[in-house]
C-alpha positions as CSV (number, residue, x, y, z in Angstrom):
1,X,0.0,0.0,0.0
2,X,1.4,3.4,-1.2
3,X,1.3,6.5,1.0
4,X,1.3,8.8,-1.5
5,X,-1.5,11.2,-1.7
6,X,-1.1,13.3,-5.2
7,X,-5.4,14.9,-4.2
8,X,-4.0,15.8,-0.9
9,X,-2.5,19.3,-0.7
10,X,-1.6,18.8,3.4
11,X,0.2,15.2,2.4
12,X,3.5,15.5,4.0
13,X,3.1,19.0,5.6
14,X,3.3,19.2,9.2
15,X,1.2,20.9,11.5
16,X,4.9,23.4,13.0
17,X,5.0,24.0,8.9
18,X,2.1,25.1,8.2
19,X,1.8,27.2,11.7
20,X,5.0,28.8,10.6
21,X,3.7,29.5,7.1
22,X,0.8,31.0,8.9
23,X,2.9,33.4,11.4
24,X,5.4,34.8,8.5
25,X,2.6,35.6,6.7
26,X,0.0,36.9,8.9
27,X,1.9,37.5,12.2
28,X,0.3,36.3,15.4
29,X,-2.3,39.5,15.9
30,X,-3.6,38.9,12.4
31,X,-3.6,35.2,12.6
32,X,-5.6,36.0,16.4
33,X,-7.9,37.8,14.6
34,X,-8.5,35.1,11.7
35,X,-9.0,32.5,14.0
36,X,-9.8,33.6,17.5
37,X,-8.0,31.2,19.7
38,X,-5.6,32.0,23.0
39,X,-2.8,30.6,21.8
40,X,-2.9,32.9,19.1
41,X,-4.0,35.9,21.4
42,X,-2.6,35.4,24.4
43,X,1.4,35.3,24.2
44,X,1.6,33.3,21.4
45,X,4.6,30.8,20.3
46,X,5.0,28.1,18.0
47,X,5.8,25.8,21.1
48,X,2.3,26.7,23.0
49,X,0.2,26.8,19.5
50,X,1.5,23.4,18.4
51,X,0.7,21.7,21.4
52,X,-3.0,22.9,21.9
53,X,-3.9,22.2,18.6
54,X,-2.3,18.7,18.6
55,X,-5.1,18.1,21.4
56,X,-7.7,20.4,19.4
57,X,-8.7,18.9,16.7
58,X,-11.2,21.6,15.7
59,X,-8.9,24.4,15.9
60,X,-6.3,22.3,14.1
61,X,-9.3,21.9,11.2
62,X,-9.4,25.9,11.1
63,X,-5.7,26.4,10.5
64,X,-5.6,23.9,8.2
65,X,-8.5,25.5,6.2
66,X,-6.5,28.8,6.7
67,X,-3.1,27.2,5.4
68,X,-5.1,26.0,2.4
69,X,-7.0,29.4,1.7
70,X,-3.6,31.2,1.9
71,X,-1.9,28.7,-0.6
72,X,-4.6,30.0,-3.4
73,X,-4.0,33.5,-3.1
């Protein structure tokens, strides 16, 4: 069984790379305001934000809809 994925635009994107993607190109008060979580509000970091939305799997849903809305424009 192959694990390759060629429909899949997250295949083989991590959750830190697309939080990253996120920061550089929104910054954390933009991204705060996008998606209206504490992690993103409250002192953000990559650290904090990875490991709430590890354990969040809506809010992981919404930045991964973000990540994919930002790769069109």
């Amino acid at each position: 069984m192959s694990d390759f994925q060629p429909n899949n635009p997250l295949h083989g994107v991590t959750l830190e790379m697309i939080l990253t993607h996120l920061v550089d190109r929104y910054g954390w008060q933009e991204l705060g305001r996008r998606i209206n979580i504490k992690c993103f509000t409250n002192d953000p970091s990559i650290k904090s934000s990875l490991k709430f939305l590890r354990q969040t799997p809506w809010a992981r849903e919404k930045v991964e809809a973000l990540y994919l809305q930002s790769l069109e424009h």
